[in-house]
Backbone bond lengths (Angstrom), bond angles and torsions (degrees), N, CA, C in turn:
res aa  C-N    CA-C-N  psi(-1)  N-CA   C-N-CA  omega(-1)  CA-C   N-CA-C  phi
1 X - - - 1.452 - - 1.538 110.95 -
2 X 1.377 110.62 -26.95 1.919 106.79 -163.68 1.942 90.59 -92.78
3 X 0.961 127.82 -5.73 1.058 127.89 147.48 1.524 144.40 -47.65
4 X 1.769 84.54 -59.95 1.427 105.17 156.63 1.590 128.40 -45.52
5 X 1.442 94.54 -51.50 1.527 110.54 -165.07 1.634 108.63 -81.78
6 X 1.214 126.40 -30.41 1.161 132.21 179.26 1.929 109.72 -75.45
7 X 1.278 118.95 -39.10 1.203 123.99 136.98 1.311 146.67 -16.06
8 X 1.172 114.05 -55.42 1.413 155.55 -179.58 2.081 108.90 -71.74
9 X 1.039 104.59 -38.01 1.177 148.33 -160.90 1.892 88.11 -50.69
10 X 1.708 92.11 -67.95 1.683 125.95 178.77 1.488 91.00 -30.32
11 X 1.532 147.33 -43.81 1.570 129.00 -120.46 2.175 86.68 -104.83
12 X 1.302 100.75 -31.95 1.271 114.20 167.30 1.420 108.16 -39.25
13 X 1.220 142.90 -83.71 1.458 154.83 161.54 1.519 113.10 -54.96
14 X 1.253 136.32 -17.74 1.312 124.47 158.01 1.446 126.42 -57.55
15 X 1.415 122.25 128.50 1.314 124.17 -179.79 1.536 120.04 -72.16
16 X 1.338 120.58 144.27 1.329 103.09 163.60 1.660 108.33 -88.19
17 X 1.879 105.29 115.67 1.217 96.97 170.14 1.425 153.20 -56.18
18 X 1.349 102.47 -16.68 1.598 101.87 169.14 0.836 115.88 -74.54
19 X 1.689 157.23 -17.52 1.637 158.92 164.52 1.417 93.10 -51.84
20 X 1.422 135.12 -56.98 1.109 148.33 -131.32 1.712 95.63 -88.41
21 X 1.110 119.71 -37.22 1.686 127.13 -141.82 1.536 70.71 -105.51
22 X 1.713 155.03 -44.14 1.203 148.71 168.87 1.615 111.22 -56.98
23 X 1.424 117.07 -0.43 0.994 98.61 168.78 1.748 110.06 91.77
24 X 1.418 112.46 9.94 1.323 100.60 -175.86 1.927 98.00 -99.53
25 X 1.662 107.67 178.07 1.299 102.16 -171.16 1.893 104.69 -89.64
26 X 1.218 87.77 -176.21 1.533 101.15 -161.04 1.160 111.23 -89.59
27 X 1.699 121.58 109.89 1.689 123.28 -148.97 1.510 128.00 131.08
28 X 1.828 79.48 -13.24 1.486 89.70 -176.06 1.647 124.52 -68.30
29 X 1.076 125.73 -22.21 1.471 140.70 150.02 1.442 104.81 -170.42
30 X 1.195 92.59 146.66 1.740 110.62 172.75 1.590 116.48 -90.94
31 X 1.654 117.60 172.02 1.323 84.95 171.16 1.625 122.07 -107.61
32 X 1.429 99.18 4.03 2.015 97.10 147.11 1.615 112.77 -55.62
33 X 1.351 103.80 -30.98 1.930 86.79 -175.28 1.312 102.34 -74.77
34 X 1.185 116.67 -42.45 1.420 117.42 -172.22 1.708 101.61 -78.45
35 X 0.729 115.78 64.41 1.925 124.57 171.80 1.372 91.36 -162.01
36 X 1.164 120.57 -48.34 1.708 106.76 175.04 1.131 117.93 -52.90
37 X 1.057 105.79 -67.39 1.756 124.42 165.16 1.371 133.22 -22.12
38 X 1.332 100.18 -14.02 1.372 122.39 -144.20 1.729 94.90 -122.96
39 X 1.739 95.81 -49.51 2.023 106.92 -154.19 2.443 70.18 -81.91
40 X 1.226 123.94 -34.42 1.455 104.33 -172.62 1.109 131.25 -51.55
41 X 1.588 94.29 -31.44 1.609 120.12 -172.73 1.396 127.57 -70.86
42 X 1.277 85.77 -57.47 1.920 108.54 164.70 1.444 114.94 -62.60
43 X 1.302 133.36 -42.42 1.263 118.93 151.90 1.368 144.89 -65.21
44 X 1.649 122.98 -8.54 1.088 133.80 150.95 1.294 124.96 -89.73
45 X 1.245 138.17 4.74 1.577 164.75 138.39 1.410 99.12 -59.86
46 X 1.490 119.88 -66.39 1.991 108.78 -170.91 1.465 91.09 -70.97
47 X 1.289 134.86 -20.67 1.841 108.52 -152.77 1.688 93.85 -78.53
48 X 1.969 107.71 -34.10 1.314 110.54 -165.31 1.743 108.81 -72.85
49 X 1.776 105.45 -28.79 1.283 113.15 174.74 1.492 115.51 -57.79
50 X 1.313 131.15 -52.36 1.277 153.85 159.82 1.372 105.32 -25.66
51 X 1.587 130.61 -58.78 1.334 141.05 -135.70 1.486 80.61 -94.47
52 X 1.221 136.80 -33.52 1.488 139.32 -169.59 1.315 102.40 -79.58
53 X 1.187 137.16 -37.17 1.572 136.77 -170.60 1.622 99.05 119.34
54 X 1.024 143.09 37.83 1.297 109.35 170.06 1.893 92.02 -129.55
55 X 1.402 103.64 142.17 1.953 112.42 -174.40 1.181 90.42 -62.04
56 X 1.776 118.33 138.72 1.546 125.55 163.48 1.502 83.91 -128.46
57 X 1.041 129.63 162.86 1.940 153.09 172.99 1.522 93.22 -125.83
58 X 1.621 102.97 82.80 1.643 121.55 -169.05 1.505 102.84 -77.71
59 X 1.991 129.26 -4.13 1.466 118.99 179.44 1.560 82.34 -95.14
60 X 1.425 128.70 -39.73 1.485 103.86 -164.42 1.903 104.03 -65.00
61 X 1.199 108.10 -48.78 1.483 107.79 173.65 1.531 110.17 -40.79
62 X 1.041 140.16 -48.51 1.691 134.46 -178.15 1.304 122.59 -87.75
63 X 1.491 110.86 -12.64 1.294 117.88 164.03 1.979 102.09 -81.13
64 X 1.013 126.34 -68.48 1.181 113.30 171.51 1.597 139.41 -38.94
65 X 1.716 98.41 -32.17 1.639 99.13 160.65 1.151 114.79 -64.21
66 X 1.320 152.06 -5.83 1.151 149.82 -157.39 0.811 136.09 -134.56
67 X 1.637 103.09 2.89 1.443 119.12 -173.14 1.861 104.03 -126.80
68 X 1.585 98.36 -25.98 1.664 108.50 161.84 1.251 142.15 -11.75
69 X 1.485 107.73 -32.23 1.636 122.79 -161.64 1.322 96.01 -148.19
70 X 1.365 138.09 36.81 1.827 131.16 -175.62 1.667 75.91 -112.08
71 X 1.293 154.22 -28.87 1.457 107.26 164.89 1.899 138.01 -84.16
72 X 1.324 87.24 22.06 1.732 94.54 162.15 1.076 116.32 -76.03
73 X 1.436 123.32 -34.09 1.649 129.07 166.13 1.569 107.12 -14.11
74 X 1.642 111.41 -43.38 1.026 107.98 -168.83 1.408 128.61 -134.16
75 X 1.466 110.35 3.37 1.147 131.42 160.86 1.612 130.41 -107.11
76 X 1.192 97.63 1.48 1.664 114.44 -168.52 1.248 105.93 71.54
77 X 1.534 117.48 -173.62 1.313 151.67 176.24 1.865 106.42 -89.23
78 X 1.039 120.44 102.26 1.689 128.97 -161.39 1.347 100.92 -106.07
79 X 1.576 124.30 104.88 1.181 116.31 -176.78 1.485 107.23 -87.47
80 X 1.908 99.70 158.49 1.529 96.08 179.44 1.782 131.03 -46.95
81 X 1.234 106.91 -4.75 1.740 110.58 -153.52 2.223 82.61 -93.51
82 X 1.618 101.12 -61.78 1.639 95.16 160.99 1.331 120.14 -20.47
83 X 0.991 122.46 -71.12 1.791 142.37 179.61 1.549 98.47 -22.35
84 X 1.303 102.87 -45.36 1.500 112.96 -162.42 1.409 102.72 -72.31
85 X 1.433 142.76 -21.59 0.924 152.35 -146.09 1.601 101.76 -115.94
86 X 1.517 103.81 -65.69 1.625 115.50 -178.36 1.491 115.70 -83.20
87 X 1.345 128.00 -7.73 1.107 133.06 -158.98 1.286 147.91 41.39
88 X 1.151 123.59 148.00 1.589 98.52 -152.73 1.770 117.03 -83.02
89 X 0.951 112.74 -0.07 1.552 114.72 152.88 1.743 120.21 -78.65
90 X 1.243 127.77 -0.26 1.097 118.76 172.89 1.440 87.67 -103.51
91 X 1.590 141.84 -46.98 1.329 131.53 -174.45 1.668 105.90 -43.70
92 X 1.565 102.29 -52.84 1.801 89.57 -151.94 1.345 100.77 -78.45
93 X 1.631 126.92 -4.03 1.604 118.62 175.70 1.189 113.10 -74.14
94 X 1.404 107.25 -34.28 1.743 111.04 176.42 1.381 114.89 -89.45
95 X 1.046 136.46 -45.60 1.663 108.49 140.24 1.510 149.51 -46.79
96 X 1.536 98.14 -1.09 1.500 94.15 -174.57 1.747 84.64 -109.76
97 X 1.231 158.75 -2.72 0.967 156.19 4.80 1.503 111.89 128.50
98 X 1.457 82.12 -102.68 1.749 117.67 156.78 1.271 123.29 -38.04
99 X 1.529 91.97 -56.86 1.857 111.43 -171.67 1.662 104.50 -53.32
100 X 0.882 104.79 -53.57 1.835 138.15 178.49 1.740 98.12 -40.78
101 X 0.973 100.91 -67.94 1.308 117.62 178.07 1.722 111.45 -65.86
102 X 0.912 132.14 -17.60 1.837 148.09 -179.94 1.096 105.78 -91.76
103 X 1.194 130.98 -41.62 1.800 137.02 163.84 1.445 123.77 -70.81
104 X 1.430 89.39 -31.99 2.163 75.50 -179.41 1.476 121.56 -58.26
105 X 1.296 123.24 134.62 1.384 126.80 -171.30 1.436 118.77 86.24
106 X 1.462 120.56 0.13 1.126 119.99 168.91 1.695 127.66 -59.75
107 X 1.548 113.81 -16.31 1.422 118.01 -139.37 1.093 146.18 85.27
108 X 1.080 110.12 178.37 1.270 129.92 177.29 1.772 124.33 -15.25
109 X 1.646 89.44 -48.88 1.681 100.16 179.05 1.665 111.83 -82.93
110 X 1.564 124.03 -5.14 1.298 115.05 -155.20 1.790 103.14 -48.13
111 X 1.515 100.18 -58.34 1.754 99.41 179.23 1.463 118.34 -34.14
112 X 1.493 122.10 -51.90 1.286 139.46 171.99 1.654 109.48 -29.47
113 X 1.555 121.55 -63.51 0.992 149.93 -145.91 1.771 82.99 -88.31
114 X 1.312 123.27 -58.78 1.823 106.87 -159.71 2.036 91.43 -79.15
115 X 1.077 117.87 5.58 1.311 115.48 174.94 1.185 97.68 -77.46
116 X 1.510 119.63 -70.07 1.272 141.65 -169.02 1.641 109.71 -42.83
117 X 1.592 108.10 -41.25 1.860 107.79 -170.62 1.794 98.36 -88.63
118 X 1.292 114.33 -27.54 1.513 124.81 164.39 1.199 119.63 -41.19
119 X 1.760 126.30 -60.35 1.201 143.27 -154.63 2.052 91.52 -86.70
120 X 1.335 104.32 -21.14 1.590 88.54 -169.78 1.497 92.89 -101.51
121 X 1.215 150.91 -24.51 1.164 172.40 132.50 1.787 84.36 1.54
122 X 1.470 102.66 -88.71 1.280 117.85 -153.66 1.545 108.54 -73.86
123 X 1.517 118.26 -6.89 1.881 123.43 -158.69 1.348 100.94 38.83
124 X 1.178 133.77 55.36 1.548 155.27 132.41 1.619 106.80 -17.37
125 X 1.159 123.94 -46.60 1.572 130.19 -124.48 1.370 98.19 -148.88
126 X 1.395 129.34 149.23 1.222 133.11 145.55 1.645 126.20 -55.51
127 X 1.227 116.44 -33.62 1.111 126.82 162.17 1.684 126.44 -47.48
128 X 1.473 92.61 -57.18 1.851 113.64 175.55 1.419 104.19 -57.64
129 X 1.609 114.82 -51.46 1.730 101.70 176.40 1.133 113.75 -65.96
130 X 1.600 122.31 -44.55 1.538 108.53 168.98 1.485 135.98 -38.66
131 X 1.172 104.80 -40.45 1.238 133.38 171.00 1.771 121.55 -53.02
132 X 1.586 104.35 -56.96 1.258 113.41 176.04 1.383 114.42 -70.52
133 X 1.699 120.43 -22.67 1.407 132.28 171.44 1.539 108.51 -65.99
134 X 0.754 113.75 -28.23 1.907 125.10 171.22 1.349 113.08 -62.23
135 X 1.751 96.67 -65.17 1.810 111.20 179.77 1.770 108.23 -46.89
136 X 1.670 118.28 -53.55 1.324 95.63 160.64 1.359 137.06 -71.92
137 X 1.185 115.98 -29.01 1.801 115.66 173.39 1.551 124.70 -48.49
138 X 1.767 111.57 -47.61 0.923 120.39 164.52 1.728 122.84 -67.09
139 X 1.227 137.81 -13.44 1.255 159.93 158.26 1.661 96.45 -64.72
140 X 1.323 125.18 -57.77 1.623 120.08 -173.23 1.632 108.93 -60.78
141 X 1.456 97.14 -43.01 1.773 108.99 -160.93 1.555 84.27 -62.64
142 X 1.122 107.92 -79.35 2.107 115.23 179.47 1.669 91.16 -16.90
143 X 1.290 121.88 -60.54 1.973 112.44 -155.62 1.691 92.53 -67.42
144 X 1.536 120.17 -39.53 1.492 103.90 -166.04 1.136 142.27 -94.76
145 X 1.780 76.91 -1.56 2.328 105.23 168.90 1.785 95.41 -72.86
146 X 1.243 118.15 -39.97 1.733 112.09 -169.31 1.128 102.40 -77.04
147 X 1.860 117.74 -45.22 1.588 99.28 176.08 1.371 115.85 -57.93
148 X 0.813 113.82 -33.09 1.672 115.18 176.58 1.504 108.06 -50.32
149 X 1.364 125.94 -54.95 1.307 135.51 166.34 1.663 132.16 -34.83
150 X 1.493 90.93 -32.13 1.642 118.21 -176.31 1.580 111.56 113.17
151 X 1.568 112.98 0.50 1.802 98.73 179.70 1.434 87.18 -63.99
152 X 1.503 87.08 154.78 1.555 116.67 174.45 1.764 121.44 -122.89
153 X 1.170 141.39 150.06 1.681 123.73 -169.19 1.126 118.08 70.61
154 X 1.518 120.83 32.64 1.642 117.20 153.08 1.762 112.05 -120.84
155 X 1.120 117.39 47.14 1.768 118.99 163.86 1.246 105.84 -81.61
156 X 1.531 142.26 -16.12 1.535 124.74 156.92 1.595 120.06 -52.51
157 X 1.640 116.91 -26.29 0.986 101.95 170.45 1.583 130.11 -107.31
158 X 1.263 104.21 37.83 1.440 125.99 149.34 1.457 136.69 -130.93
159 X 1.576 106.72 25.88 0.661 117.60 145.60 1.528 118.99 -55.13
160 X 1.091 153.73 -32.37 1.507 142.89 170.40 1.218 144.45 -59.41
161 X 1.688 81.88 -25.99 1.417 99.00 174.35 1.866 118.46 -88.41
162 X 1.366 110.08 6.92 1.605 104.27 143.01 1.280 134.10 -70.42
163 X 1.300 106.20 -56.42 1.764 122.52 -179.83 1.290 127.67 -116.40
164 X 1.388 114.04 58.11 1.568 129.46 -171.55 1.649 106.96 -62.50
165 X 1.663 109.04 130.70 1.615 67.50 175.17 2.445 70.80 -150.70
166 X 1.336 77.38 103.81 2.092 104.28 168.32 0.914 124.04 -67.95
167 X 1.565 122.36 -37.65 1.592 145.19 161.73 1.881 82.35 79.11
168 X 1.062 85.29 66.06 1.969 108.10 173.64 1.742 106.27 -104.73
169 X 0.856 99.57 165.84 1.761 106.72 167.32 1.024 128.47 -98.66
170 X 1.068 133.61 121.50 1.689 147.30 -127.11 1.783 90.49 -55.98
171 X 1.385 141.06 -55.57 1.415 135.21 165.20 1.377 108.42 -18.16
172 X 1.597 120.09 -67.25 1.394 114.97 -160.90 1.624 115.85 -110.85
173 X 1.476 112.27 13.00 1.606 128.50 144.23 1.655 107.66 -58.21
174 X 1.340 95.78 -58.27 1.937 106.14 -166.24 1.629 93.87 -55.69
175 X 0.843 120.15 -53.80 1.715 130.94 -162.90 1.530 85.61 -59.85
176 X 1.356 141.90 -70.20 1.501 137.88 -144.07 1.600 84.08 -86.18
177 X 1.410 157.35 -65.55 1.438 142.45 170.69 1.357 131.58 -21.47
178 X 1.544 106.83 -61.72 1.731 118.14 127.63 1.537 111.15 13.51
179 X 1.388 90.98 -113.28 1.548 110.53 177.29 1.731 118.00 -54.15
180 X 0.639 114.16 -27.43 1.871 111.99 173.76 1.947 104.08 -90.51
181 X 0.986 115.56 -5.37 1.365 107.80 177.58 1.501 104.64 -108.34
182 X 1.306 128.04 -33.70 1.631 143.09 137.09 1.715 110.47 -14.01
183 X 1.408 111.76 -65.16 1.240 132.98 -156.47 1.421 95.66 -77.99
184 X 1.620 123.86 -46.06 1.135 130.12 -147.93 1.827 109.22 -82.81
185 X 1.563 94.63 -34.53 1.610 120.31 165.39 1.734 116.36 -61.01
186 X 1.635 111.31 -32.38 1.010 116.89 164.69 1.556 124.49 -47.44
187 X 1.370 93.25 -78.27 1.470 110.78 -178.35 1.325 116.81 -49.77
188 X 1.388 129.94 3.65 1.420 145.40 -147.53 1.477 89.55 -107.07
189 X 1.616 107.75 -39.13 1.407 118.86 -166.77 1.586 117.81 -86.08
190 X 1.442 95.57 -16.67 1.392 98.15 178.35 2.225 117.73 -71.73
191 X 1.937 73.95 140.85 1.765 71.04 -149.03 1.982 93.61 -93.65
C-alpha cells in the first residue's frame, strides 16, 4: 500500500496538460486538483440525484472519482488533441495498464479498485456516468474560474456543455443539464 500511496503522490505536481498546451502558466491545476474537483462534483450530483428519487451507491460514486486519473502517475495527463495521434485505444490500454500496475500490493481491495476503474472505463454503471458527468463539469468550472481571470481561447472546452449526452436517466440527465446550463449562463456574465 505505501507504495501505492507514495506513487500517488506524482498526481499532486502533475499538470493538467490542456491549460498548459493553451498557453497558460504552470500551476494552473494539477491533476490531484482536478480529482477533487471531480470526487466534489460527483458527490453533489448523487446527493441531488438521490434527493429526486433515483438509487445512487454515493461510496461507489466517490470512490471512483478518485481513483479515475491514478494511472497518469504513469502515463501522464493525455490531452484530447494527443488522442488524435495515439488513438484512443492505445490511450485506454495504457492506462488501463498502468492502473493495473498502480494497484498491485495494495490489498485486500486491489480487485475492488480495477472493478471500480473498469466500470468507469466502460460507463458500466449509473454511477460511472455520473461520475464522468463530474469529470466534465469540473473541467468547465476550471475553463470558467480562468475565464473569469481573463484567460482567453478555451471555448473548445465548452463545447460539451451544449450537447451532453451521459446516457443517464432522464432524473439524473435533468440534474447534470441543470448545472451546465447554470454554468453556461454564468460565463454569459463574464464581462
Amino acid at each position: 500500500m505505501l507504495a501505492t500511496l507514495i506513487e500517488l503522490q506524482r498526481l499532486k505536481r502533475l499538470e493538467r496538460t490542456g491549460w498548459t498546451l493553451r498557453g497558460l502558466p504552470n500551476g494552473t491545476e494539477s491533476v490531484a486538483s482536478h480529482s477533487f474537483g471531480v470526487a466534489v462534483t460527483a458527490m453533489l450530483l448523487a446527493d441531488e440525484v438521490r434527493a429526486r428519487g433515483l438509487e445512487v451507491d454515493c461510496e461507489r460514486v466517490l470512490r471512483m472519482a478518485l481513483l479515475h486519473d491514478w494511472s497518469e502517475t504513469r502515463v501522464g495527463d493525455m490531452p484530447r488533441t494527443a488522442i488524435n495521434y495515439f488513438g484512443a485505444d492505445a490511450r485506454k490500454t495504457a492506462e488501463t495498464l498502468a492502473f493495473a500496475d498502480i494497484v498491485i500490493g495494495v490489498g485486500a481491495a486491489e480487485s475492488e479498485y480495477k472493478a471500480l476503474y473498469q466500470d468507469y472505463e466502460q460507463r458500466d454503471s449509473l454511477e460511472a456516468r455520473l461520475v464522468k458527468a463530474a469529470d466534465v463539469i469540473d473541467l468547465i468550472v476550471q475553463a470558467y474560474a480562468l475565464e473569469r481571470s481573463g484567460a482567453k481561447g478555451l471555448d473548445e472546452f465548452w463545447q460539451v456543455a451544449n450537447a451532453p449526452d451521459f446516457q443517464l436517466p432522464a432524473v439524473a440527465q435533468e440534474v447534470v443539464r441543470e448545472v451546465l446550463l447554470l454554468l453556461l449562463d454564468a460565463r454569459s456574465n463574464i464581462e
